[in-house]
Each structure stands twice: as structure tokens, then as C-alpha cells.
gemmi code that builds the backbone of each chain (N, CA, C; Angstrom):
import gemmi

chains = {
    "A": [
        ("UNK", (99.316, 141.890, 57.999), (100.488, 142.417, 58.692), (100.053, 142.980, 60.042)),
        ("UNK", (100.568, 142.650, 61.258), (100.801, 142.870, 62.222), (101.814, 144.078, 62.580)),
        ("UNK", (101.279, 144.956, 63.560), (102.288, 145.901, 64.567), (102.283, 145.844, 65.656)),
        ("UNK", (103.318, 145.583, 66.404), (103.969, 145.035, 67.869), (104.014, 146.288, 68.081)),
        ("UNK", (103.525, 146.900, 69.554), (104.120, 148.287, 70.124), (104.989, 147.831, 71.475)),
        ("UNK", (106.016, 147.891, 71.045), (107.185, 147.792, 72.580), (106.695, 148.865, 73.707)),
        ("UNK", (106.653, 148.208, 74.776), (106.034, 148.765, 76.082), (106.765, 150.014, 76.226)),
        ("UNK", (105.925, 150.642, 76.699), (106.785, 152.361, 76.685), (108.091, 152.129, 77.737)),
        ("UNK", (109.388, 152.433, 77.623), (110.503, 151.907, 78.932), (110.370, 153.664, 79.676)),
        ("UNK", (110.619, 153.408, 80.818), (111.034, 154.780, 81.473), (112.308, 155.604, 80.640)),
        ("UNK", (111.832, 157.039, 80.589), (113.201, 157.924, 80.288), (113.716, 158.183, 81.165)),
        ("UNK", (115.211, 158.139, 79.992), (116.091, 158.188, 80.621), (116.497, 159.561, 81.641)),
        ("UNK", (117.204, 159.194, 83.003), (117.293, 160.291, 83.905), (118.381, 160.727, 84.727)),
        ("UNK", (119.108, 161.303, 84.956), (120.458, 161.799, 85.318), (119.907, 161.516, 87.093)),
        ("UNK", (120.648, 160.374, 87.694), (119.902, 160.310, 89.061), (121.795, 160.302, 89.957)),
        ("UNK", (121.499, 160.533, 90.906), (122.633, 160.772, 91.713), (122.576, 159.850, 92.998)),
        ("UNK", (123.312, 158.460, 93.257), (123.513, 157.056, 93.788), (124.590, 157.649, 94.985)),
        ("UNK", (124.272, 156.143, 95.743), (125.890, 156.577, 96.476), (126.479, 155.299, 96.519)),
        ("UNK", (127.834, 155.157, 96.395), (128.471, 153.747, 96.391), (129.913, 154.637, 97.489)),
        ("UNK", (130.179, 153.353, 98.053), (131.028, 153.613, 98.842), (130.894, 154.902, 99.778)),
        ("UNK", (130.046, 155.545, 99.886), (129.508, 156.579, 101.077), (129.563, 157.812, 100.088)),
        ("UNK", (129.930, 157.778, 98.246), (130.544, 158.916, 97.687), (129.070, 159.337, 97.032)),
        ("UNK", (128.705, 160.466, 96.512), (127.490, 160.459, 95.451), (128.155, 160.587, 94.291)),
        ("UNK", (127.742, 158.896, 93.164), (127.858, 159.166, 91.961), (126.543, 159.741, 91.021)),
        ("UNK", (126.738, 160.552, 89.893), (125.972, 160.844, 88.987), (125.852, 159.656, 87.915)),
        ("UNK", (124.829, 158.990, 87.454), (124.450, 158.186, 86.429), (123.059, 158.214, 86.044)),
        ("UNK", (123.220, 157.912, 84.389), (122.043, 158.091, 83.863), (121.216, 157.021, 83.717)),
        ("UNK", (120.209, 156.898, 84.784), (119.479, 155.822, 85.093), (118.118, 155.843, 83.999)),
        ("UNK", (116.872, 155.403, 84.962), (116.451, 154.881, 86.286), (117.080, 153.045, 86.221)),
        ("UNK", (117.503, 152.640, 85.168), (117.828, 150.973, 84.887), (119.221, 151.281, 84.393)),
        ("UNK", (120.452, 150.277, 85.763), (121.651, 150.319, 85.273), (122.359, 149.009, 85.708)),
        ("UNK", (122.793, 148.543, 84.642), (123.821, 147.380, 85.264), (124.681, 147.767, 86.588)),
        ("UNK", (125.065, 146.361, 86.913), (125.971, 146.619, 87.874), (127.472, 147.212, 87.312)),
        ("UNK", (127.857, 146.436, 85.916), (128.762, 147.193, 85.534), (128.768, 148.671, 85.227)),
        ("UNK", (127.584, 149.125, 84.784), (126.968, 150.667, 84.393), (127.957, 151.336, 85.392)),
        ("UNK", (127.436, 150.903, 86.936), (127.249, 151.697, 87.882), (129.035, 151.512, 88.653)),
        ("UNK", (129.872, 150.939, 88.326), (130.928, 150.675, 88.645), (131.650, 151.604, 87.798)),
        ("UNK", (131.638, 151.190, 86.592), (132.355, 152.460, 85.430), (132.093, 154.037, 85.424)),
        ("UNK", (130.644, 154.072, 86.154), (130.381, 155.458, 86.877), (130.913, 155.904, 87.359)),
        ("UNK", (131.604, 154.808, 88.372), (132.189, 155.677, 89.977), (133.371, 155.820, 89.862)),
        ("UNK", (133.919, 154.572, 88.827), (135.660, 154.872, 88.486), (136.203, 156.323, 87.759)),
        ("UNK", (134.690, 156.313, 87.004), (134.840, 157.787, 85.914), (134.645, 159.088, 87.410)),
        ("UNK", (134.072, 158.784, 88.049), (134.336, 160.154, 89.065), (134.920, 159.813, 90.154)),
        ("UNK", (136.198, 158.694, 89.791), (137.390, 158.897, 90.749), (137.024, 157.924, 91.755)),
        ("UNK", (136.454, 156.886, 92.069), (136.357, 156.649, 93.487), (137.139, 155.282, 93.182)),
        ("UNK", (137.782, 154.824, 94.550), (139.075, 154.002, 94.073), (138.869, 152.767, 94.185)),
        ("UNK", (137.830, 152.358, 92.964), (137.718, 150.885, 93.002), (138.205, 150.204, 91.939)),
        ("UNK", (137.313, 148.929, 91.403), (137.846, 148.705, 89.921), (136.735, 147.586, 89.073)),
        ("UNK", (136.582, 147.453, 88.339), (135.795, 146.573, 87.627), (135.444, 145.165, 88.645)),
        ("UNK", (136.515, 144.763, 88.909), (136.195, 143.318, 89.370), (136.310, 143.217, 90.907)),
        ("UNK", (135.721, 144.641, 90.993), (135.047, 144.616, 92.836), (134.040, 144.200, 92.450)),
        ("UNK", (133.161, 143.809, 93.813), (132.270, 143.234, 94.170), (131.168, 144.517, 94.436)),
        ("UNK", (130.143, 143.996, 93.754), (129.085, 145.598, 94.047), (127.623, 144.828, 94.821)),
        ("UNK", (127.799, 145.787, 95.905), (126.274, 144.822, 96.674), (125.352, 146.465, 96.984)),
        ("UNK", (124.073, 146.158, 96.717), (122.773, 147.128, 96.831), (122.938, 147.112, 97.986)),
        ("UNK", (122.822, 148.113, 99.163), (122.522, 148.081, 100.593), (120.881, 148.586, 100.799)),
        ("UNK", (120.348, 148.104, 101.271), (118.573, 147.896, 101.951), (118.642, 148.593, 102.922)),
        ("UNK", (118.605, 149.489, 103.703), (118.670, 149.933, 104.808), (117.958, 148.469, 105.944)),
        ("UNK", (118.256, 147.756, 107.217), (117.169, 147.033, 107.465), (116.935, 145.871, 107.058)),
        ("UNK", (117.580, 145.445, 105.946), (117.743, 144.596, 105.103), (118.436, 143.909, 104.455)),
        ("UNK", (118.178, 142.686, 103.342), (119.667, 141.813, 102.944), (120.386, 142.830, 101.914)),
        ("UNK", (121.702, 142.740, 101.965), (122.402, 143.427, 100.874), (121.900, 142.285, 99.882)),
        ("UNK", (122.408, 143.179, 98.621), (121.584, 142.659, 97.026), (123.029, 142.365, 96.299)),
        ("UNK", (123.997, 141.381, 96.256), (124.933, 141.454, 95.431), (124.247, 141.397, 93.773)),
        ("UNK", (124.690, 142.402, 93.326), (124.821, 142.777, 92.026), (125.917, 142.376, 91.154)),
        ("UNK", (125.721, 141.613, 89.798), (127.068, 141.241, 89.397), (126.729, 142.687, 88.043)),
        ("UNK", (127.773, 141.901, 87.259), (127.952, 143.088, 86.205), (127.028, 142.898, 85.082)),
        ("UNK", (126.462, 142.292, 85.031), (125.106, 141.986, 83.968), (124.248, 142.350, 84.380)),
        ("UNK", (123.554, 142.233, 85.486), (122.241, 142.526, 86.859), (121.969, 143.551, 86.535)),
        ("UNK", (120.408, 143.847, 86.077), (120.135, 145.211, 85.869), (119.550, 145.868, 87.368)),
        ("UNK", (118.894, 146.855, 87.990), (118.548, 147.278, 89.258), (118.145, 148.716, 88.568)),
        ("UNK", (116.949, 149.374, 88.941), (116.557, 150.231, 88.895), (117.055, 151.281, 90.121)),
        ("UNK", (117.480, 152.451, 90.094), (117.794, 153.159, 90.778), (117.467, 154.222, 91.270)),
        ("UNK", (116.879, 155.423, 92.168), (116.859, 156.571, 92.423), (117.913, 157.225, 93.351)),
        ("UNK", (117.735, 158.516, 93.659), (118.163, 159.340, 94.728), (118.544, 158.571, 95.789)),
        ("UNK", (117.906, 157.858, 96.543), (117.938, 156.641, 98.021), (118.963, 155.587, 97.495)),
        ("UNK", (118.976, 155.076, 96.583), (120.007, 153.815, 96.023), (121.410, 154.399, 96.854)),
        ("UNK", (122.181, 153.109, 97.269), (123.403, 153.225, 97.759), (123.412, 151.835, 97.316)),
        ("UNK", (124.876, 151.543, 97.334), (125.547, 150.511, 97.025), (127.529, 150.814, 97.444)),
        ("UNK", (127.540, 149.430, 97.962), (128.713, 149.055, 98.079), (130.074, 148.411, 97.411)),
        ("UNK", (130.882, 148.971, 96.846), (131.879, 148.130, 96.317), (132.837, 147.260, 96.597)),
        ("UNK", (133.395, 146.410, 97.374), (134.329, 146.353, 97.665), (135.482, 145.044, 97.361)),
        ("UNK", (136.697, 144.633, 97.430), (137.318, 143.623, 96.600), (136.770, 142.353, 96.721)),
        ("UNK", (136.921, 141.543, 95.925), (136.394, 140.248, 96.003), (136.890, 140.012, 96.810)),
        ("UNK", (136.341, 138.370, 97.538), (137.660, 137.459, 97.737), (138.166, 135.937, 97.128)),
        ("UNK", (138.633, 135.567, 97.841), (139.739, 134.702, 97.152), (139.811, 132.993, 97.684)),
        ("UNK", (139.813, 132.396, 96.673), (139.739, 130.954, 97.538), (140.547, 130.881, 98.307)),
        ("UNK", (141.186, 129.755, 99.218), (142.141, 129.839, 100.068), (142.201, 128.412, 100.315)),
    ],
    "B": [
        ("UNK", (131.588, 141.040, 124.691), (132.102, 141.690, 123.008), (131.794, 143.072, 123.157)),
        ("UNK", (133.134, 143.437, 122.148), (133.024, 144.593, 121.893), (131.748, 144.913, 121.551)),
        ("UNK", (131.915, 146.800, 121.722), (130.976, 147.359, 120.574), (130.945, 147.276, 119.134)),
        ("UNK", (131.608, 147.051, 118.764), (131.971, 146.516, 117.147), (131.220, 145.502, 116.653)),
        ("UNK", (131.416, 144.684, 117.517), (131.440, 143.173, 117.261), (129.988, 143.154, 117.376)),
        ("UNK", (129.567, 143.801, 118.424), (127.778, 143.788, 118.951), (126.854, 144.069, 117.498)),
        ("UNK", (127.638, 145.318, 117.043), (126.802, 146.219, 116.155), (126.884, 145.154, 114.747)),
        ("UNK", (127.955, 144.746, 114.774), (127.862, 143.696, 112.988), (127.107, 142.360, 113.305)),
        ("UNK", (126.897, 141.754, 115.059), (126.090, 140.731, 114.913), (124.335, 141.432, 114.932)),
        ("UNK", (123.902, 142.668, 115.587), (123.107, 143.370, 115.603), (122.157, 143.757, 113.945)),
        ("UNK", (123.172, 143.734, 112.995), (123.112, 143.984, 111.758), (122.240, 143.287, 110.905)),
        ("UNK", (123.136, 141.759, 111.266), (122.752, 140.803, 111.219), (121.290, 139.946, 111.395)),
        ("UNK", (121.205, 140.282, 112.186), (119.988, 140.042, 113.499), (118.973, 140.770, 112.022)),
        ("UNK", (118.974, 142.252, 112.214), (118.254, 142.901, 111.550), (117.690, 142.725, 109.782)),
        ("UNK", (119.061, 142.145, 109.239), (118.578, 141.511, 107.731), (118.041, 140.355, 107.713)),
        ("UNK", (118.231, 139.868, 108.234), (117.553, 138.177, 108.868), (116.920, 138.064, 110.312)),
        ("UNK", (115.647, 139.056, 109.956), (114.604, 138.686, 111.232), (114.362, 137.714, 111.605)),
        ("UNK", (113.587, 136.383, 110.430), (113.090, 135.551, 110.765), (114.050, 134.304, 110.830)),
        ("UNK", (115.193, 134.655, 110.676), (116.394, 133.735, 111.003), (116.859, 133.842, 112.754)),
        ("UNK", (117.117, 132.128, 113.002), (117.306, 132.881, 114.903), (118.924, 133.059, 114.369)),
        ("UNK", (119.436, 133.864, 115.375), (120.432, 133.899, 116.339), (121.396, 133.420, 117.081)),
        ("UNK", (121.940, 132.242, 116.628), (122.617, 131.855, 117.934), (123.986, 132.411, 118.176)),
        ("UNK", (124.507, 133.455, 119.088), (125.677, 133.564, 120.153), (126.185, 133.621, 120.559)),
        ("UNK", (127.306, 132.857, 120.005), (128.347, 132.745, 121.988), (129.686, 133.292, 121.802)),
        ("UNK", (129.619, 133.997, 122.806), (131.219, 134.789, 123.085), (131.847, 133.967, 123.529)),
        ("UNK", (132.973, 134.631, 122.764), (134.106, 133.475, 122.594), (135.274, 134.199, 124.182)),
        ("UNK", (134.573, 134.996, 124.936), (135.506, 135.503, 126.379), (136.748, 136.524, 125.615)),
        ("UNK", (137.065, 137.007, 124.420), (138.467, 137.838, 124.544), (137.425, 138.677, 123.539)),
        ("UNK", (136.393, 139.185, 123.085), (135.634, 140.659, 123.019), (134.906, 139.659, 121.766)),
        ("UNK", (134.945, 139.022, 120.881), (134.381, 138.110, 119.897), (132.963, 136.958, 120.289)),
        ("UNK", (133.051, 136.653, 118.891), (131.549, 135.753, 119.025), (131.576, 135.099, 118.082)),
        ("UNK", (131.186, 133.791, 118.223), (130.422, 132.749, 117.240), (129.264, 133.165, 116.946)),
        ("UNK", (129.239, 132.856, 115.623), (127.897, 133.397, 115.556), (126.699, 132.082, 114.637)),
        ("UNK", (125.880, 131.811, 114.632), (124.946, 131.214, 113.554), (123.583, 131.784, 113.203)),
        ("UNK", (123.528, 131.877, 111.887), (122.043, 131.933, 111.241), (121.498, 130.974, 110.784)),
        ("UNK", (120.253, 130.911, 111.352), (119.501, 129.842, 111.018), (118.293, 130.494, 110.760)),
        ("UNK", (117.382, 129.744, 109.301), (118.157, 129.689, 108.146), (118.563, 130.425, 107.295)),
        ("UNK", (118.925, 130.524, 106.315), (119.346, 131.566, 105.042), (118.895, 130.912, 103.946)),
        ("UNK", (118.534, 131.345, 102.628), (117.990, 130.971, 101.405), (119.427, 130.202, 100.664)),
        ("UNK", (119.239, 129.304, 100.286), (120.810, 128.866, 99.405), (120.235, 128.540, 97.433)),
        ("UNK", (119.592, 127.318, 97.524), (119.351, 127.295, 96.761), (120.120, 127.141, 95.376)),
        ("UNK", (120.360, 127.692, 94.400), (121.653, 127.218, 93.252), (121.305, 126.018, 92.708)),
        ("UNK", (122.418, 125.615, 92.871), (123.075, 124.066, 92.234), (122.089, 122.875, 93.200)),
        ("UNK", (121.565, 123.135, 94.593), (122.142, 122.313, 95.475), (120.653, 121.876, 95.823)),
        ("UNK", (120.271, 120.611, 96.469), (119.510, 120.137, 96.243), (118.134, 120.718, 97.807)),
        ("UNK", (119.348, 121.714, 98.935), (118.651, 121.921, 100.137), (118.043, 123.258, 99.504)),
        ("UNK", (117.638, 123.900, 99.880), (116.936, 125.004, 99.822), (117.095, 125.981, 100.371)),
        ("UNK", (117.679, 125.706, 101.779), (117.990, 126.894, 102.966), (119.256, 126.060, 103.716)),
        ("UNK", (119.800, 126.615, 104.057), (120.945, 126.473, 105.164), (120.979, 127.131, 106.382)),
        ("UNK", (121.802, 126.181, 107.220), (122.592, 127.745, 108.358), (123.726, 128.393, 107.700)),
        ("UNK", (124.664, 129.041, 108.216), (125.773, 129.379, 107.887), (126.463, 130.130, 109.642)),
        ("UNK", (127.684, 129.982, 109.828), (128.558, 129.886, 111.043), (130.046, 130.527, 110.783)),
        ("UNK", (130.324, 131.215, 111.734), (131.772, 132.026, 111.598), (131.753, 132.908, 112.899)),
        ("UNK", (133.202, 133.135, 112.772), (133.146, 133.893, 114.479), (133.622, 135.219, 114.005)),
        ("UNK", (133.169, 136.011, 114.530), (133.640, 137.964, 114.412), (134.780, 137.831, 115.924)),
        ("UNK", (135.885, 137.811, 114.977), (136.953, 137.761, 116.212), (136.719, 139.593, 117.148)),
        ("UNK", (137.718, 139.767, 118.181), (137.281, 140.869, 118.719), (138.279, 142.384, 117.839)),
        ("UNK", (139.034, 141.510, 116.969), (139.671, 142.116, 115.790), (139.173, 142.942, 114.697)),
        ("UNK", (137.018, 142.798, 114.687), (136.809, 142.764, 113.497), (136.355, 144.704, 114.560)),
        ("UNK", (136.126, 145.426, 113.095), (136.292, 145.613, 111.908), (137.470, 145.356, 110.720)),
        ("UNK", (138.352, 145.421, 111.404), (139.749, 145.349, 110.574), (140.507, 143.597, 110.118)),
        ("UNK", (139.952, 142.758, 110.603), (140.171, 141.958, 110.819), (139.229, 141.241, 109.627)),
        ("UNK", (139.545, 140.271, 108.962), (138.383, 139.434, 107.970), (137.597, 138.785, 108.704)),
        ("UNK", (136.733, 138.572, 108.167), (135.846, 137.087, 108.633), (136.050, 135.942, 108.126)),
        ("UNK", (136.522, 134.879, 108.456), (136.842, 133.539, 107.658), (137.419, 132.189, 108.886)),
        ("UNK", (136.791, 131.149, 108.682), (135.955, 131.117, 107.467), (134.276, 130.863, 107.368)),
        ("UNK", (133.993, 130.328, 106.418), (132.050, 130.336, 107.131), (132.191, 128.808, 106.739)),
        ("UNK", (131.035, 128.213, 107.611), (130.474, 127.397, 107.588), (129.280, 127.147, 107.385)),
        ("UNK", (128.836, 125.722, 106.466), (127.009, 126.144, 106.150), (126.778, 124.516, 106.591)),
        ("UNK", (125.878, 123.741, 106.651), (125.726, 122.283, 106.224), (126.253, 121.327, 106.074)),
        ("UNK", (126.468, 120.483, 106.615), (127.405, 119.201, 106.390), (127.088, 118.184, 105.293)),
        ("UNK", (125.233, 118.417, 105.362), (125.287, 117.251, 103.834), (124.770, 118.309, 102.696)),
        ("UNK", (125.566, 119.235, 102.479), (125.484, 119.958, 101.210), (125.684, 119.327, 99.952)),
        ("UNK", (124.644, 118.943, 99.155), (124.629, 117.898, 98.015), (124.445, 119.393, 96.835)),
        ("UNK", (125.174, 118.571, 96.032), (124.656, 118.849, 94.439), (123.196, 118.509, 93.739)),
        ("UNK", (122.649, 119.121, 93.059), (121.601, 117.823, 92.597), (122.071, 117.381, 91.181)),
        ("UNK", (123.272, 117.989, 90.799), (123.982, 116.980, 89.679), (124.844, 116.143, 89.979)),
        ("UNK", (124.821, 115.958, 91.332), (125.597, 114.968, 92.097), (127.167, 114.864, 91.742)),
        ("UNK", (127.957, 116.665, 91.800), (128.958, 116.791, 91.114), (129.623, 117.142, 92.637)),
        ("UNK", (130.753, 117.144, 92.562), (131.793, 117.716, 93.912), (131.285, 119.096, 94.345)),
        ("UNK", (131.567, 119.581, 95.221), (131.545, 120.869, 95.985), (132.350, 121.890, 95.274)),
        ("UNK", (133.439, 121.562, 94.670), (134.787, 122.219, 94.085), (135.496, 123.005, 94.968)),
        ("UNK", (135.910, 123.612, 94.434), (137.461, 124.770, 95.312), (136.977, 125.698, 96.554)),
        ("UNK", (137.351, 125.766, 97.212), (137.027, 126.628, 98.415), (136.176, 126.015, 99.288)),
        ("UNK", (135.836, 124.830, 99.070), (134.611, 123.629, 100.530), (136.158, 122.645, 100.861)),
        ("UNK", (135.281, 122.078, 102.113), (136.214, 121.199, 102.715), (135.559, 120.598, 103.712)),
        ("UNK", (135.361, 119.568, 103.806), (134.458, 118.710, 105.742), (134.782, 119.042, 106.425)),
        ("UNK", (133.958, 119.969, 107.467), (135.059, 120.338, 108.616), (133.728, 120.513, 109.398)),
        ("UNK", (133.834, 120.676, 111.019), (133.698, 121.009, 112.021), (133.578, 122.703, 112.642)),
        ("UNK", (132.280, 122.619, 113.484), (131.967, 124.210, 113.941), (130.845, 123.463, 114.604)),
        ("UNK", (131.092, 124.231, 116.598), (130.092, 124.218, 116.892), (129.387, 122.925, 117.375)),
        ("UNK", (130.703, 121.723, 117.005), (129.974, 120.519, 117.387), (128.544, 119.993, 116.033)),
        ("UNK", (129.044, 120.424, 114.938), (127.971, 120.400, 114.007), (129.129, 119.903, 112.943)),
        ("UNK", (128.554, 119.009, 111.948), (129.695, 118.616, 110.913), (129.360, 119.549, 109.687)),
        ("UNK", (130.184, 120.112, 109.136), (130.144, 121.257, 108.039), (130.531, 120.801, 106.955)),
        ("UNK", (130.214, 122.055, 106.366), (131.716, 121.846, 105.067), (131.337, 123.381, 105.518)),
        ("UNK", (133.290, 123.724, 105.090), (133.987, 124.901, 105.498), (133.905, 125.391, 104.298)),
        ("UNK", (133.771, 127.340, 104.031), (134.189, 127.862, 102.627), (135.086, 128.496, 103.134)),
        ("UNK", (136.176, 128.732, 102.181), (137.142, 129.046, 102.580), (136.976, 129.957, 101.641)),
        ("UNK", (136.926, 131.371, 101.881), (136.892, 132.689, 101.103), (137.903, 133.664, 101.919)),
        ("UNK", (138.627, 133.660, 101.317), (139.475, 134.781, 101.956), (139.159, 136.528, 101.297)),
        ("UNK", (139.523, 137.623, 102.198), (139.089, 138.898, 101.881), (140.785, 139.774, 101.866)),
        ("UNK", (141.729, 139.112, 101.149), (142.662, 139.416, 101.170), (143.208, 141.060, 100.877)),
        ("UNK", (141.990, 141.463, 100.262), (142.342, 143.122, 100.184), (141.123, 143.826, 101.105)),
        ("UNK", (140.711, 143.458, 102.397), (139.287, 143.395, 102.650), (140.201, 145.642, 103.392)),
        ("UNK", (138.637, 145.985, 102.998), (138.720, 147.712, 103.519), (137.811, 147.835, 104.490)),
        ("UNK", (138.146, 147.823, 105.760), (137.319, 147.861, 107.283), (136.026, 149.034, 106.902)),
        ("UNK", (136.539, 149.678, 105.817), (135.926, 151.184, 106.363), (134.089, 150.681, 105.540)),
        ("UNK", (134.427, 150.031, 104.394), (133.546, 149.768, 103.784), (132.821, 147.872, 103.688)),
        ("UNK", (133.354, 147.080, 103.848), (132.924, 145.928, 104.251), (132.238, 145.646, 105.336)),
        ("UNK", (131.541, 144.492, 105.825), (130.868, 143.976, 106.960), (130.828, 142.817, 107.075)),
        ("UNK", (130.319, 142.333, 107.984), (130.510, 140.839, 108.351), (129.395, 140.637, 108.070)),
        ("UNK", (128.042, 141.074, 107.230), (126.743, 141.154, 106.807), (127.563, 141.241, 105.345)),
        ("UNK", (128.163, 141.685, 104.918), (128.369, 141.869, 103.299), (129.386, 140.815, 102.972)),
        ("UNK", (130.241, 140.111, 103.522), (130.900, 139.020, 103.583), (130.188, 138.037, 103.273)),
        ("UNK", (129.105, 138.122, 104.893), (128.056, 136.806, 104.756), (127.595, 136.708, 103.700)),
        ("UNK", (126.797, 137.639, 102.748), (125.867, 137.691, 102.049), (126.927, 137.075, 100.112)),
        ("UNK", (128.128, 137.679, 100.438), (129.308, 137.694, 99.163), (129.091, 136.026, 99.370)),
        ("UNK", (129.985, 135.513, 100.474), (129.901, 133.850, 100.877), (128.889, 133.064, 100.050)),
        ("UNK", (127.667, 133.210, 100.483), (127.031, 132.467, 100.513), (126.015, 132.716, 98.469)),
        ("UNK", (126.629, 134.481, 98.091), (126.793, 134.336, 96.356), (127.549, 133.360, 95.880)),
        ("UNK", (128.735, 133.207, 96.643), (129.552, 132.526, 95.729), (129.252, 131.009, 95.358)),
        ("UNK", (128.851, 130.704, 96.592), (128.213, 129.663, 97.077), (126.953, 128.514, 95.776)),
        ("UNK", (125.921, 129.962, 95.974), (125.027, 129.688, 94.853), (125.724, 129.518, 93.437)),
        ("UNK", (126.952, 130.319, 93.193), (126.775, 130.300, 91.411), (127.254, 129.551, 91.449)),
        ("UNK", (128.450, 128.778, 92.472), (129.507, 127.275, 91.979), (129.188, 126.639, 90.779)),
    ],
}
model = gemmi.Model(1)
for chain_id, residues in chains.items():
    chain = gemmi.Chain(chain_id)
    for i, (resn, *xyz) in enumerate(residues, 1):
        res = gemmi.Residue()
        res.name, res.seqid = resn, gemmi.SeqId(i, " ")
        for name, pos in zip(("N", "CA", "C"), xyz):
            atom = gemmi.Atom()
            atom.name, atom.element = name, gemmi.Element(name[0])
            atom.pos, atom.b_iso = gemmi.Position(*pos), 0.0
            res.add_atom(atom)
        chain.add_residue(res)
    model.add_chain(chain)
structure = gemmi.Structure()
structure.add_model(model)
structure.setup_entities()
């Protein structure tokens, strides 16, 4: 008989993001994109599930995040929500 | 061009260093703009693209639409383009057009860098 030890994961940590210019509280450091959407709706900010959530880089490419996408987060993390769009 | 207009092609410029630049004011505060190249990749059999659209002198408030990437944009399952492509023209270059509209688009929080970047997601997952 064999014992597998699962890699130690980071604990868990109450980290404070910003989406849409607001600071949300979520319990990171690893959160879906949906995680982090249901966050911001829970402290009011006026988006909705099936916005569009993109990582902003300072300097750099935005990171669209869908709702499965995991992303590690700290203090510096910002991200953007905003509506999809639409074929035409 | 406006200051507006400067600062979202400026933006630009800045997430895609090693992409050139090309340009041209369109004379009423706007610009055409192209990146050359961008990563595409997906479905599709190129690897990198340009992509093309003009920041009217309207924008922030104003959408961006529509973009343009490649004219021989292939599948490598050799399946259609689907909904939102179309053959079209930009630039004197033969395209196919995406047609993404930003019908609830919020000036305060969007960009013509976060558009681009949405575009050319959608692009990949087809």
C-alpha cells in the first residue's frame, strides 16, 4: 500500500481586489472568475454574472477571465467587468 | 486626434510593444488604427494576426466596431467562420470583418484595449 501526499495548496486568505475601480473583499489567494464576480455583486457593485471580467496588467495585455479560469490574486489585482457584446 | 483618442491608441502601443503601430487620422479628431501582430491562435490554422478598427473622435463614449483581422482566416477543421465574420475591406487590405457590437458598452470602465483584447477572445473560442 501506497500514500499519495497532495501538494501542500496555499491558505486560504481574506485579500482585498479591485474590479471596476471599487475594492472587493474575497477569500483568495486562487479564485475563479466567477468567484470574483459573485464577490462584487455581494458588495453591491452594479454588474452581473454574464459580464465580461478582464485582469488589468498595468503596462500590459488585459487577461480576459471567463468564469471557470482560476487566477491567483493579491492586494495589486484589479480587474475589470464590463457587458459583453453582441453579434451584429 | 483628440486627447482621448491619443491616450487609448497610446495604451495600446504600450500592451503590444513588439507589435508596430500603424496610424492614420482620419482629419475630424479619430484614427485608424492597426496592430501588427497579435497572438490568435484557437481553432485557426494562422498563429498571429493583425487586427484594424478606427477610434472615432466620439470614443470614449462611443463603441468601437467593427474590427478587422486577416482575410485568409482559415479553420484548420476547415469549418465556416460562423456568426459575427463577414469578407470585407479595411485599409485597402481584404479582411474578414467581426462584427461585435458593445450595445450596453460603459465609457467610464471599457477601452478600446479591452474591446480589442474581448474581440479577438471571442475570436479564439468560435
Amino acid at each position: 500500500m501506497t500514500t499519495q501526499n497532495a501538494a501542500p495548496s496555499a491558505p486560504a486568505v481574506n485579500v482585498t481586489i479591485i474590479v471596476n475601480t471599487k475594492p472587493v473583499d474575497i477569500l483568495g489567494p486562487r479564485v475563479t472568475g466567477l468567484q470574483i464576480k459573485e464577490a462584487a455583486i455581494a458588495q453591491d457593485l452594479q454588474i452581473t454574472l454574464d459580464f465580461s471580467l478582464s485582469q488589468i496588467r498595468p503596462g500590459g495585455r488585459p487577461k480576459v477571465v471567463g468564469n471557470d479560469d482560476v487566477v491567483t490574486v493579491n492586494k495589486n489585482s484589479e480587474f475589470t467587468a464590463v457587458n459583453d457584446d453582441d453579434d451584429s | 486626434m483628440t486627447p482621448e483618442v491619443g491616450a487609448a491608441i497610446e495604451e495600446i502601443g504600450q500592451a503590444y510593444p513588439r507589435a508596430t503601430l500603424t496610424v492614420r487620422e482620419d482629419g475630424q479628431g479619430g484614427a485608424i488604427v492597426i496592430v501588427d501582430p497579435v497572438p490568435l491562435a484557437g481553432p485557426y490554422t494562422q498563429g498571429t494576426t493583425w487586427i484594424g478598427f478606427h477610434v472615432t473622435h466620439l470614443h470614449p463614449p462611443a463603441d468601437i466596431y467593427p474590427h478587422h483581422v486577416r482575410g485568409d482566416l482559415k479553420r484548420r477543421d476547415s469549418g465556416g467562420l460562423g456568426s459575427g465574420t463577414s469578407a470585407s475591406s479595411f485599409e485597402g487590405r481584404a479582411t474578414i470583418q467581426l462584427s461585435r457590437r458593445s450595445n450596453r458598452r460603459d465609457a467610464y470602465t471599457d477601452t478600446a484595449l479591452l474591446k480589442m483584447e474581448r474581440v479577438l477572445e471571442w475570436l479564439r473560442h468560435k
